[in-house]
N, C-alpha and C positions, 0 to 999 in steps of 0.2 A: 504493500500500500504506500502509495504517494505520503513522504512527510505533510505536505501541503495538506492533506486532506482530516488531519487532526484537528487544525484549527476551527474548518469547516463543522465539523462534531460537535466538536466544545459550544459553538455557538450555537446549540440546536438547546442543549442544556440551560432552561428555564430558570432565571432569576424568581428571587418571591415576592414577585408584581401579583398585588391583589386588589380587584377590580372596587374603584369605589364605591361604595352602597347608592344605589337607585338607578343605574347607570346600565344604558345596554350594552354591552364589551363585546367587539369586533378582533375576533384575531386569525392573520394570515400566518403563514409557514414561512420563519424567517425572521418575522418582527414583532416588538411589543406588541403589547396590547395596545386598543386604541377604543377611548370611551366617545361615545358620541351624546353627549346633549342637547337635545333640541331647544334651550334655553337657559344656559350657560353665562353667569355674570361674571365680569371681570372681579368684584368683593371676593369671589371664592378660591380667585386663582392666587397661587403661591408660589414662590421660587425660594425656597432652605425656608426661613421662618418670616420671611417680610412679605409684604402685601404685592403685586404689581397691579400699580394705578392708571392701566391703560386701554379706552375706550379699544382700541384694536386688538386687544387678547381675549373682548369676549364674545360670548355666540359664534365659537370658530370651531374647528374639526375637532379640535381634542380639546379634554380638560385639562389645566394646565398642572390638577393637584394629583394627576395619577404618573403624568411626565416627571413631576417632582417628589415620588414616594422616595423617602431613603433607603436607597438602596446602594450596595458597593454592587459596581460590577469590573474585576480589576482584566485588564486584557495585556498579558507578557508581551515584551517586545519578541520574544523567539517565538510564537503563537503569530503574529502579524510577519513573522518572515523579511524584517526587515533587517540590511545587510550593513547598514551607518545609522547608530544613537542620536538623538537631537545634541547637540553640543551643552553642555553643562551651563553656557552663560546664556542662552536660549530664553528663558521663562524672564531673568530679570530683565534683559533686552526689550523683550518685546512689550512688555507690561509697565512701561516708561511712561504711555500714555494709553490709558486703558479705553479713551474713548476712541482714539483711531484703531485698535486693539478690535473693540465692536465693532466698526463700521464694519471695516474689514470681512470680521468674523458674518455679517449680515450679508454682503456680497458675495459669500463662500454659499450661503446657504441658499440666497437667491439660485448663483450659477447652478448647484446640484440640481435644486429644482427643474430647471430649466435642461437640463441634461440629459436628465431620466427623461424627458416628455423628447428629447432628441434623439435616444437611443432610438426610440420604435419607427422611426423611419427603416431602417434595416431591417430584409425581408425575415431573417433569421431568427429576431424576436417578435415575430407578428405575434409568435404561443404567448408571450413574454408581457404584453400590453396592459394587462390586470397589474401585474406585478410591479412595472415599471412605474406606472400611476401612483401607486400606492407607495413606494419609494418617493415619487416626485411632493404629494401631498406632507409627506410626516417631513420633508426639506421644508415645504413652506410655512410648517406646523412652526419649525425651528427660525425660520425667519421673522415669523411673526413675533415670536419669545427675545431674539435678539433683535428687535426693534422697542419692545416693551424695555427691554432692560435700559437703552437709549434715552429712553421719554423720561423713563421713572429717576434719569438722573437729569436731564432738563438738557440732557447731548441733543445736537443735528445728527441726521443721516448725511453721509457727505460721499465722495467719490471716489471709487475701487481706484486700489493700487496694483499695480502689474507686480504678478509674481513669477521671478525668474526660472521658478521650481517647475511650478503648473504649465508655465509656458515651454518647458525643457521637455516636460513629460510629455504633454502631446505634442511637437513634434515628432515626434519617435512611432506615430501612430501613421502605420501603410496605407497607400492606397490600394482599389480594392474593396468592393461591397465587403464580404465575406474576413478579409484579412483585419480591416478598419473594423466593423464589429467585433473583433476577438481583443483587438489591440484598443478599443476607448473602452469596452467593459473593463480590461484589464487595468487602464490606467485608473479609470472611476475606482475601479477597486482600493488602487492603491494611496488613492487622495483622499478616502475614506479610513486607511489605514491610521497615515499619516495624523487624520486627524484626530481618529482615536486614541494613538500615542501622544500626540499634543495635550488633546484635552485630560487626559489624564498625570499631565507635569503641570499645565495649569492648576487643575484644582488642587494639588499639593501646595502650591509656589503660593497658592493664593489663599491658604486655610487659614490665616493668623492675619493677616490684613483683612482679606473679603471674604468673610464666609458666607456667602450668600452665592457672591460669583464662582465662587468653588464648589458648589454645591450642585451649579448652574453646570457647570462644567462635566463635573461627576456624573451627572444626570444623562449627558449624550452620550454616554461613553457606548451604553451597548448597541443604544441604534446605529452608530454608526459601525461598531463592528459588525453588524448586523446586516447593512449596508454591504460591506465588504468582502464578506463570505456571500452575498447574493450576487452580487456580481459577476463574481468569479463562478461560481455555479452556473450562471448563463452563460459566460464563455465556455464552460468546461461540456455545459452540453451540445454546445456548437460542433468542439474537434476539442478531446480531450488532450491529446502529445501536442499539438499547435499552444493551446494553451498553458502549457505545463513550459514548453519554449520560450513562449514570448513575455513569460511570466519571470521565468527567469532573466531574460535580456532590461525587462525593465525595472525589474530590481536593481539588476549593476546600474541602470542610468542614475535610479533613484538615488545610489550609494554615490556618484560622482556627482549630480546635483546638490546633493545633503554636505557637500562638500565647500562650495562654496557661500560662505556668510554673507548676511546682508545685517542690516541695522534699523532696518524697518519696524516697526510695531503691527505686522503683520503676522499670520498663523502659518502661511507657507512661503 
C-alpha cells in the first residue's frame, strides 16, 4: 500500500463533532458536519468565547457554533507529506500585522471557493460536481467567518497580495484536458495542505496573545485537511500511478518554493 494512502485513512476517522440540539445535520463522505438553519442569528454565533457582531454571519449555510465546537484536531507534518517545514520565524513574521494577515487569509478562501466551482469544467469530474460544490460552499462558509473577524475588529477588506508560492505551484500545472485535471487537483491538494500546517502554527503562535484567533485557527484545521485528502482522491481516481507521479514532482516544487522567504504578512 501506497504511504500516501495512510493519510487519506486517518482523515476518514471522525472527530467528536456533535450536532447542535435542534439542528438538521447534513453530512457528506469526507467532511464535517454541516448544520443548516433556516433562521440562524448572528447573537448565536461564536468564535473561542467572544461574540461575532456581524450582520453577514447570519442566516448563512452553516452555524457558526458547530464550526467552532472545541475540538483538537492535530494533523502531523509526515501525515501531509510534506518535504520542507514552514521556517521557525514564519508565524512571528507574518502576524506583524494581523489585519493584512486577514485580508489575505479572506482572499485565500474566496480563491478556493472559486476553484472548486472551476475544477468541474473538466470532463473527468462531471461524477465529481456534488462534491466539488460542497467543497466550494464550506470555502465561502470560511470566507464569510474571515470577513466577520475583519468587521468585528473595525478592519477594511483590502486587496490580494501575489503569492510567489501559489503562483510557482501552478505553473507547474500541464496542459492537457486530462493531465491539467490531475495536476490542479493535485496542486489544490497541496495548498490545502499547506494551509493546514499553517493554521495549525498559527493557532499555537497565537494562544497567549489571541485566543480567540487561535481558536479560529484551530477550528479549520480538519476541513481543510479534509479538503486535501479529497482532492487527491479525485485525482487518484482519474489515473492512480499519474497521480502518485505528479504528486510526487510537486512536492519537490513545493520543497524549492518553501525555500525561498518573503516578509509578507501573508499565509502562503
Amino acid at each position: 500500500m501506497s504511504k500516501n494512502f495512510f493519510f487519506l485513512g486517518f482523515l476518514k476517522i471522525r472527530q467528536n463533532l456533535a450536532p447542535v440540539s435542534g439542528s438538521e445535520t447534513l453530512i457528506w463522505e469526507g467532511f464535517p458536519p454541516l448544520n443548516v438553519f433556516p433562521a440562524h442569528s448572528p447573537e448565536s454565533s461564536t468564535v473561542g468565547s467572544g461574540a461575532v457582531d456581524s450582520p453577514r454571519l447570519g442566516r448563512y449555510l452553516a452555524p457558526l457554533d458547530l464550526l467552532y465546537l472545541p475540538t483538537r484536531f492535530d494533523v502531523g507534518f509526515s501525515m501531509l507529506m510534506l518535504r520542507r517545514s514552514v521556517d521557525l520565524e514564519w508565524a512571528p513574521r507574518v502576524t506583524r500585522s494581523l489585519h493584512d494577515l486577514l485580508v489575505d487569509h479572506a482572499h485565500l478562501e474566496r480563491k478556493a471557493a472559486t476553484t472548486a466551482i472551476q475544477l468541474e469544467k473538466y470532463r473527468e469530474l462531471f461524477p465529481k460536481v456534488h462534491t466539488l460544490n460542497r467543497i466550494a460552499m464550506e470555502e465561502l462558509q470560511h470566507f464569510e467567518l474571515v470577513l466577520g473577524l475583519l468587521e468585528q475588529r473595525g478592519w477594511a477588506f483590502g486587496q490580494p497580495q501575489r503569492s510567489e508560492w501559489i503562483t510557482g505551484m501552478m505553473r507547474g500545472i500541464r496542459q492537457g484536458r486530462r493531465e491539467s485535471a490531475i495536476d490542479h487537483l493535485v496542486v489544490c491538494a497541496l495548498i490545502e495542505g499547506r494551509s493546514c500546517e499553517k493554521f495549525q502554527i498559527l493557532a499555537a503562535h497565537l494562544a497567549d496573545t489571541e485566543p480567540d484567533l487561535s481558536h479560529f485557527y484551530r477550528s479549520l484545521v480538519e476541513s481543510e485537511g479534509n479538503h486535501y485528502a479529497s482532492y487527491l482522491i479525485m485525482a487518484r481516481e482519474i489515473d492512480l500511478e499519474e497521480t502518485e507521479a505528479r504528486l510526487d514532482w510537486f512536492l519537490d516544487r513545493d520543497s524549492d518554493l518553501m525555500a525561498d522567504r518573503h516578509d509578507l504578512c501573508i499565509l502562503h
